[in-house]
C-alpha positions in Angstrom: 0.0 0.0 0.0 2.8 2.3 0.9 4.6 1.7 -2.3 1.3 2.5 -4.2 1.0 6.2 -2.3 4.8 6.6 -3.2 3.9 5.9 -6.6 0.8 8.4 -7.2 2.7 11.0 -5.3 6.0 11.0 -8.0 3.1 10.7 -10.8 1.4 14.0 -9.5 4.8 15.2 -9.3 5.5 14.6 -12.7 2.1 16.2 -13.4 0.8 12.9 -14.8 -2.1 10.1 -14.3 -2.1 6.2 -14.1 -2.4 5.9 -17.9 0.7 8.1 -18.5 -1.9 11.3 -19.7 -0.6 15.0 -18.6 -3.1 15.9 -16.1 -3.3 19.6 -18.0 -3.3 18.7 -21.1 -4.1 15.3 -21.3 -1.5 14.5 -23.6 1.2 11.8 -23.5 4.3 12.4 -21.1 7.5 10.7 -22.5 8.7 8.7 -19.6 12.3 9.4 -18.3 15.2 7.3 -19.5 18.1 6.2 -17.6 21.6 7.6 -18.2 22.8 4.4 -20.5 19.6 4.2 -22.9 16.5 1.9 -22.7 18.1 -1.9 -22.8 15.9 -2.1 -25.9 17.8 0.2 -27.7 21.0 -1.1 -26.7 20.3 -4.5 -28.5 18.7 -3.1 -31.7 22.1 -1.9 -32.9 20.9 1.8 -33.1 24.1 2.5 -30.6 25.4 5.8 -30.9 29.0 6.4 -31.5 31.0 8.9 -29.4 32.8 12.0 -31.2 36.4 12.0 -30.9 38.0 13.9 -28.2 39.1 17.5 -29.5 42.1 18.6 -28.5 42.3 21.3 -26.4 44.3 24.1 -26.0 48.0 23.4 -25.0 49.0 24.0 -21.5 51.0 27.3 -21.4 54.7 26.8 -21.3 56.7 26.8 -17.3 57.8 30.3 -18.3 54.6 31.5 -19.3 52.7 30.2 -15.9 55.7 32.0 -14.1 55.2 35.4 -15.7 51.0 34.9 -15.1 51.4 34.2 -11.3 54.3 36.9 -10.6 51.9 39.4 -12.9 49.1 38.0 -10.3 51.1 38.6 -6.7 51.6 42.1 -7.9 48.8 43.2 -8.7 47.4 41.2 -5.7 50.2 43.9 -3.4 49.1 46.9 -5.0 45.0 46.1 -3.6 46.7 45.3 0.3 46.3 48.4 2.7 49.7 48.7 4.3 49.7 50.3 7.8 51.5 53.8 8.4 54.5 53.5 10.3 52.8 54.8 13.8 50.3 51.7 13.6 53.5 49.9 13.0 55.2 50.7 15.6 52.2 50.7 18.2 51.6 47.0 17.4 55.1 45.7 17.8 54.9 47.3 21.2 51.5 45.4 22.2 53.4 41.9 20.9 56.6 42.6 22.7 55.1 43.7 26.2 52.5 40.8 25.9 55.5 38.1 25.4 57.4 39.8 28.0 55.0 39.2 30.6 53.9 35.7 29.4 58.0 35.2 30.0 57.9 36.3 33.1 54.6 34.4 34.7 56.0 31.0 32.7 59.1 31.7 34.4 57.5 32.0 37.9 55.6 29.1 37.3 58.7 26.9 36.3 60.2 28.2 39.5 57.5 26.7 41.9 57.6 24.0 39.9 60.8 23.1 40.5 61.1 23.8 44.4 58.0 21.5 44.4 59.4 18.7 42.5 63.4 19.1 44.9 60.8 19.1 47.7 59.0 15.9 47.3 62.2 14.5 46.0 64.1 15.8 48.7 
């Protein structure tokens, strides 16, 4: 039964009835094929034969693919905002003072660390 709903449901999808009619127009509705053909056809000889493979364009020389990227990273630089050399500055500051004191706490730690370790040790 559920296979029969499933089945009415992907015919009104398709917009068409139990005898294969359009339900608007009432005309016939050529049914899908698969990817490969109808088996029928396959067997009747009326196989159709591939066209050959065109060549396509040659791949560009090494020389040529260097010149297109280098051509690319520059015009790539010229769209990057560079920061003046105050925002420079200013951020090299923040990173240094942050790594100092992230020296300095790892460096405390590793010191209680170590008088804890000669303690239980002894």
């Amino acid at each position: 039964m559920n296979e029969a709903k499933k089945m009415k449901a992907h015919r009104v999808k398709r917009g068409v009835d139990e005898g294969g009619q359009s339900l608007e127009t009432y005309k016939k509705v050529p049914e899908k094929k698969a990817k490969g053909g109808s088996g029928e056809a396959k067997g009747s000889g009326s196989l159709k034969k591939k066209a050959p493979r065109k060549a396509g364009p040659a791949e560009p020389s090494l020389w040529m693919r260097v010149q297109t990227y280098l051509r690319e990273v520059v015009y790539e630089l010229r769209k990057v905002v560079w920061p003046s050399r105050k925002e420079t500055i200013g951020s090299t500051s923040v990173v240094v003072i942050i790594v100092i004191l992230c020296g300095i706490y790892l460096g405390f730690v590793d010191f209680l660390l170590a008088h804890f370790v000669k303690f239980l040790i002894g």
